[in-house]
N, C-alpha and C positions, 0 to 999 in steps of 0.2 A: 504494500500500500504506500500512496506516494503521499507527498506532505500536502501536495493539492486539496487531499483528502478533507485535513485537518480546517486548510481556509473554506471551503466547502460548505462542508459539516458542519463545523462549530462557530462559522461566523456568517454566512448569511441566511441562514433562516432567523438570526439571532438581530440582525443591524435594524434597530428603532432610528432612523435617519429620518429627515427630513427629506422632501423629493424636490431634486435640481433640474430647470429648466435645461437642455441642451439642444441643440440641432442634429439630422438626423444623418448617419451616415451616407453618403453620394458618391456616385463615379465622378473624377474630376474633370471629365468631356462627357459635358451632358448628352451627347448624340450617341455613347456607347451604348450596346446592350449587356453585355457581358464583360469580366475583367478575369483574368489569369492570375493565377498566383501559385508560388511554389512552398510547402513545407517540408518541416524534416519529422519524421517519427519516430521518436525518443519514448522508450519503453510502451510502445503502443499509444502514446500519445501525440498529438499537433502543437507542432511549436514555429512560430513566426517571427518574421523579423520586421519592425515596424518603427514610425518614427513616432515622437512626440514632441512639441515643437522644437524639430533640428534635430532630434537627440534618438540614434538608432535601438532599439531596445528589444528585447526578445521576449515573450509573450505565449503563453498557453493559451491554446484556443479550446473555450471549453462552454460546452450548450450547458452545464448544470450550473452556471453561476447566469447573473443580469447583471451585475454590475463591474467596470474596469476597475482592477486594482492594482499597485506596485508595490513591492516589499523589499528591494534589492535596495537598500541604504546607500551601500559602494556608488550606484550609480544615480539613487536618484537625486544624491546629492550637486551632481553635477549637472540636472537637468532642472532649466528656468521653467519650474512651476506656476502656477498662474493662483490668484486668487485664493490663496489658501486660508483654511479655518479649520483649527483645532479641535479633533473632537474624541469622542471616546466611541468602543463598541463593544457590547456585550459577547461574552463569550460563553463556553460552555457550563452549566453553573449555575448558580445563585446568587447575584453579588458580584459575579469578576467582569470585569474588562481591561480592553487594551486600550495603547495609547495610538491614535490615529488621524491623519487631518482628511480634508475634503479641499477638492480642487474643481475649479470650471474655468472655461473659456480656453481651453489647452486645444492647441492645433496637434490634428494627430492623422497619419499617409501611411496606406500602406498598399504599396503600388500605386495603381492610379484611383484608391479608393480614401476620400477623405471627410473629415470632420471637422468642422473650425471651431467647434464649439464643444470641448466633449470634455465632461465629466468623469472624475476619479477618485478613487480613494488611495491612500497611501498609507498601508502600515508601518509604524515606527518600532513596533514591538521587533527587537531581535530574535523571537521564537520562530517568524517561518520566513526558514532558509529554505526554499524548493531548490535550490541552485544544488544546494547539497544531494538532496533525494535525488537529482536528477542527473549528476554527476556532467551540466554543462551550466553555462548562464541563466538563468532564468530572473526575467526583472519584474515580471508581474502577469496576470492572468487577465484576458479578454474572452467575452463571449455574447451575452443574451442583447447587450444592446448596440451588436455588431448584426447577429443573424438576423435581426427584428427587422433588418432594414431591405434583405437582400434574398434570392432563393439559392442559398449554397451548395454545389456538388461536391461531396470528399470524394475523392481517389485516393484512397491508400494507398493503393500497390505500386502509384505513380508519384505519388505523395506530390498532387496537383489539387490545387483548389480551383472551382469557379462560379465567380458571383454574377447572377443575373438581376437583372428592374422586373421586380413583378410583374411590371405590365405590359413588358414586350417576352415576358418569357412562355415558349411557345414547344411544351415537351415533345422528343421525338418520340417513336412509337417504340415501347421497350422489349424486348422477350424474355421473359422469365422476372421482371422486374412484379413489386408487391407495394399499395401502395396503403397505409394504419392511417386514420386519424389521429392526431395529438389533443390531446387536453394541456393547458396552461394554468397553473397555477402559481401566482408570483412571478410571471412571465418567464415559468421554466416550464419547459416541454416535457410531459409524461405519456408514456404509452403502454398502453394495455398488453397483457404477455400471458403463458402457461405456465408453470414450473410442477413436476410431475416430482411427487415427494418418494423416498425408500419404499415406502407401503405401495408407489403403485397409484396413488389417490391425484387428481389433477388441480390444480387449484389456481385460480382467476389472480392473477396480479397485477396490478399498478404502478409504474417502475419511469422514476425521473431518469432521463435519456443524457446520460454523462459524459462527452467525451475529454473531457477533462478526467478521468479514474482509472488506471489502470488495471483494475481489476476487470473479472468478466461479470459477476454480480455481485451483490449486497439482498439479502433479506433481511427480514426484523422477523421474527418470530412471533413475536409480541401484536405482530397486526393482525395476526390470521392463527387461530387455532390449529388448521393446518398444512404451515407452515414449518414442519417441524424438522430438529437436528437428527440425523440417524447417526445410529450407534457408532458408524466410522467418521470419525473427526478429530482436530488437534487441535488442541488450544493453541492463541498466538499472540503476537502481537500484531495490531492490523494498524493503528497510526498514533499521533500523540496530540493530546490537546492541555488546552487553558491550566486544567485540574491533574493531568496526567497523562497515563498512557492508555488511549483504547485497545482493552482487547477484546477480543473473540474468537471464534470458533472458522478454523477452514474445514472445508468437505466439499464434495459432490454434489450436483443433483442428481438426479435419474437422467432427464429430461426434459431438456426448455425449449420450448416454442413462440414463435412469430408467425404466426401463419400458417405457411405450409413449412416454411424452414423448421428445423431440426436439430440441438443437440445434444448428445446422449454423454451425459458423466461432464456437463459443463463443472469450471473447478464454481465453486460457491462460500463467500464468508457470511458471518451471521455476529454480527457487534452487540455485546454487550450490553444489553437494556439500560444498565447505571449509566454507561456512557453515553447515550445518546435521548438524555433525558427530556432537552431541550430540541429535538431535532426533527418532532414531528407537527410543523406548522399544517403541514398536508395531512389531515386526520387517513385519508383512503389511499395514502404511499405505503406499498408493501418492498420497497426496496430500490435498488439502483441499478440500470443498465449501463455497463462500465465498456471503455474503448477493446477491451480483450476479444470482447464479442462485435461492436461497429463496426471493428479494422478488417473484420471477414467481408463486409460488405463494400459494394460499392453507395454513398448514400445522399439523400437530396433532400437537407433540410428546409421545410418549405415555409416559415412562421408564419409569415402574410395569409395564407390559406391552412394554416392549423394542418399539416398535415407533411409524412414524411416518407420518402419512397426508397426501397430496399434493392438491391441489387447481389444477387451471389457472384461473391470474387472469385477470380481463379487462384491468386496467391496465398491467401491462407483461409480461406471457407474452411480448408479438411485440415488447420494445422491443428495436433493437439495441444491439448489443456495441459499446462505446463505451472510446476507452481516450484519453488524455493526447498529443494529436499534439504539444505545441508544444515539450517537451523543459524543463518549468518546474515544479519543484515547491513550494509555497505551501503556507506553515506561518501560524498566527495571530501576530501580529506584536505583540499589546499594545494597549492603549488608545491613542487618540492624538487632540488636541485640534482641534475642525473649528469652522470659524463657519460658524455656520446663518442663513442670510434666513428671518425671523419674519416674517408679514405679519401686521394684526391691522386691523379692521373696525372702525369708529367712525362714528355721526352726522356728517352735513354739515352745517354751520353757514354751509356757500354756499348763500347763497338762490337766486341763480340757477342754478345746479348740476340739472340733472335728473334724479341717482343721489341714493338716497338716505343711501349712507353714504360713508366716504371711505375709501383702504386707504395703512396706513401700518406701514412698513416697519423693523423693528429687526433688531441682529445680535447674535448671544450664542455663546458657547465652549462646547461639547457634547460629551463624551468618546465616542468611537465606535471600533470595531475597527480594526484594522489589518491588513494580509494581506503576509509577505514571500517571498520568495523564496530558500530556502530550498539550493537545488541545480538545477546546470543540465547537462542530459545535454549531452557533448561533440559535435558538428559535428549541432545540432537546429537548428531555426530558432530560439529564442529566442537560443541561444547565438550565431551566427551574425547578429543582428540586435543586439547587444552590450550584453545584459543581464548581468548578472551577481550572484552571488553577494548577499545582503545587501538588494540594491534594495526598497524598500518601495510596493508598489502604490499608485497612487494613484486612477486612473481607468481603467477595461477599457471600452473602444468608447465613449467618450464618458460612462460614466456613470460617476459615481463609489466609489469600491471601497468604504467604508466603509459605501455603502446596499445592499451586496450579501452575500448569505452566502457562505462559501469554495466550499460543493457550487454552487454556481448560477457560481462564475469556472471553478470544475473544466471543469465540461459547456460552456461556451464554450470554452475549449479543448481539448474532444475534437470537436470539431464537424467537418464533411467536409472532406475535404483540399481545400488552395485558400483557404479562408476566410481573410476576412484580419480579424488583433487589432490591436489599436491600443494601446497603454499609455503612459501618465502615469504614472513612477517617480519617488519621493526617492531621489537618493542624496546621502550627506552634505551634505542641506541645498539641495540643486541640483536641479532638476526638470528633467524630459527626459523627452522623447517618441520610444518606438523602432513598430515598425512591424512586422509579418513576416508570411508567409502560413504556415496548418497543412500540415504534409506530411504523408502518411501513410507509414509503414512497414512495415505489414504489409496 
């Protein structure tokens, strides 16, 4: 579970705000119909690059929040905010809040799509660091009052976006495509689903359409009698808020449906009623549709017409449900200084020599990522193979952690049980090598 989770979760169903006039997002050549845009997919999520006035910034694109937000202090310190007013927001709880401002009139491009007028919020609270979770930049999250304005198609597989005008958008004729009504509530889009429980029993669900969540679902248990945990499941940690750390329950379903789509043993978490005490403003939400399962599709978010159209992809419709066997979870750790072997290619000035150049060899200090370890489920194998807390990766199966992105060490450790990880950890200054095989739990 990503920290996105956490701003999500714990703070917008929560934010007693005031409501700020803004203007609506627009193509910046009104004659266009459609605009292009490229993203990158970072652990099954959309991540964008975008300006605000002048100031390039990177951004989650995510249908389960309405309102823009920035948390990356580093930069938004650097970026001429507009109009600001200090305010607070309710967090998970009774009693708590953060510390937070409010922002309008910020000029905000992304591609040729603009806003001259666009509202933000800005957490000052140093608790959510996504850039961590996310193991790149991450300066703040966009979504609900981006999509309100536009009919958006994801490409996953292309990781191509494109925004059409309502009113000149003129669908082609689809084969195999499916098209759900949306409900909005809080101007976040829900749609109606199946999830077929261990018994066998089918049960009607409700489900805020996330693609902000890297998970494939969320239930509550607590909305539906049955809704229930079966006997194969593992406690976990699923993210961290205000008061602490949520946990819950990972398992399977049997069986979740969209229509006629299909999947059998989607992975499935079930959070912790205490934690999420505050987080049902939507009395009829049985849970959350997360990107694990959107990225299989191709998909046309349509908000002007309440409605959203599905596409079976070809690049991961059939990939499996894959989840975290080794009990390790790996947060971005900071920069950290590596010597690199430079080789560099030069004339022979050996006559007898039958190459004609020579290769010679320097070393130089290179700032590159760092990935730590962040939390260790209790009786896992990493835990049990005597990692702990703090260790800073160094090397996963022989290759070195710093030429790896964090989603590429993730999927080595969700890989089939049995497999075995090798690591090359710092700790304070000491290197050690532990060893352990993946087990599965469910």
């Amino acid at each position: 579970m990503r920290l996105k989770k956490i701003i999500l979760f714990l703070l917008i169903f929560n934010m007693a705000l005031s409501s700020v006039a803004q203007s609506d997002f627009s193509f910046s050549d009104s004659k266009k119909e459609s605009v292009n845009a490229s993203f990158s997919l970072v652990n099954n999520m959309i991540v964008i690059s975008a300006e605000v006035n002048g100031k390039r910034l990177s951004f989650l694109l995510d249908t389960g929040i309405k309102t823009t937000m920035l948390f990356n202090l580093k930069v938004v310190d650097s970026v001429e905010l507009r109009n600001i007013e200090v305010i607070k927001l309710r967090g998970l709880g009774e009693g708590n809040s953060i510390n937070a401002m409010k922002s309008h009139g910020n000029y905000f491009k992304f591609n040729d799509i603009i806003n001259p007028d666009m509202s933000l919020y800005i957490i000052t609270d140093d608790l959510f660091d996504l850039s961590a979770k996310m193991g790149i930049d991450i300066h703040g999250i966009i979504g609900g009052d981006l999509f309100a304005n536009f009919i958006v198609k994801i490409n996953y597989a292309s990781e191509k976006l494109t925004f059409y005008r309502p009113d000149s958008y003129n669908p082609t004729e689809c084969r195999g495509c499916e098209t759900f009504p949306l409900d909005f509530y809080n101007r976040k889009p829900f749609i109606d689903a199946t999830v077929e429980n261990h018994l066998g029993k089918e049960v009607k669900v409700k489900l805020l359409i996330d693609s902000g969540g890297g998970d494939s679902l969320w239930l509550f248990p607590y909305s539906n009698p049955d809704l229930l945990v079966g006997e194969n499941y593992f406690e976990d940690f699923l993210g961290k808020g205000l008061n602490g750390n949520i946990m819950g329950k990972r398992s399977r379903i049997k069986r979740f449906k969209l229509g006629s789509f299909e999947f059998e043993n989607a992975a499935v978490s079930y959070p912790d009623s205490t934690s999420m005490l505050t987080m049902h403003a939507n009395k009829d939400r049985n849970g959350t549709l997360g990107a694990e399962i959107l990225k299989r599709f191709q998909v046309i978010m349509d908000y002007p017409n309440s409605k959203i159209t599905l596409k079976k992809g070809k690049k991961y419709f059939k990939d499996p449900f894959l989840y975290n066997k080794s009990g390790i979870e790996i947060i971005y750790g900071g920069e950290m200084l590596v010597k690199e072997n430079r080789a560099r290619l030069v004339p022979s000035d050996n006559k007898e020599t039958t190459t004609i150049t020579d290769i010679f060899y320097s070393y130089g200090l290179t700032y590159k990522p760092s990935y730590k370890i962040s939390m260790i489920r209790k009786e896992s194998p990493a835990h049990y193979a005597g990692l702990i807390e703090g260790d800073i990766l160094l090397e996963v199966n022989g290759k070195p952690a710093y030429n790896m992105k964090m989603d590429e060490i993730i999927y080595l450790l969700s890989q089939k049980e049995n497999k075995k990880i090798k690591l090359l950890v710092d700790r304070n200054g000491e290197h050690l090598r532990y060893d352990f095989q993946l087990r599965s739990l469910l």
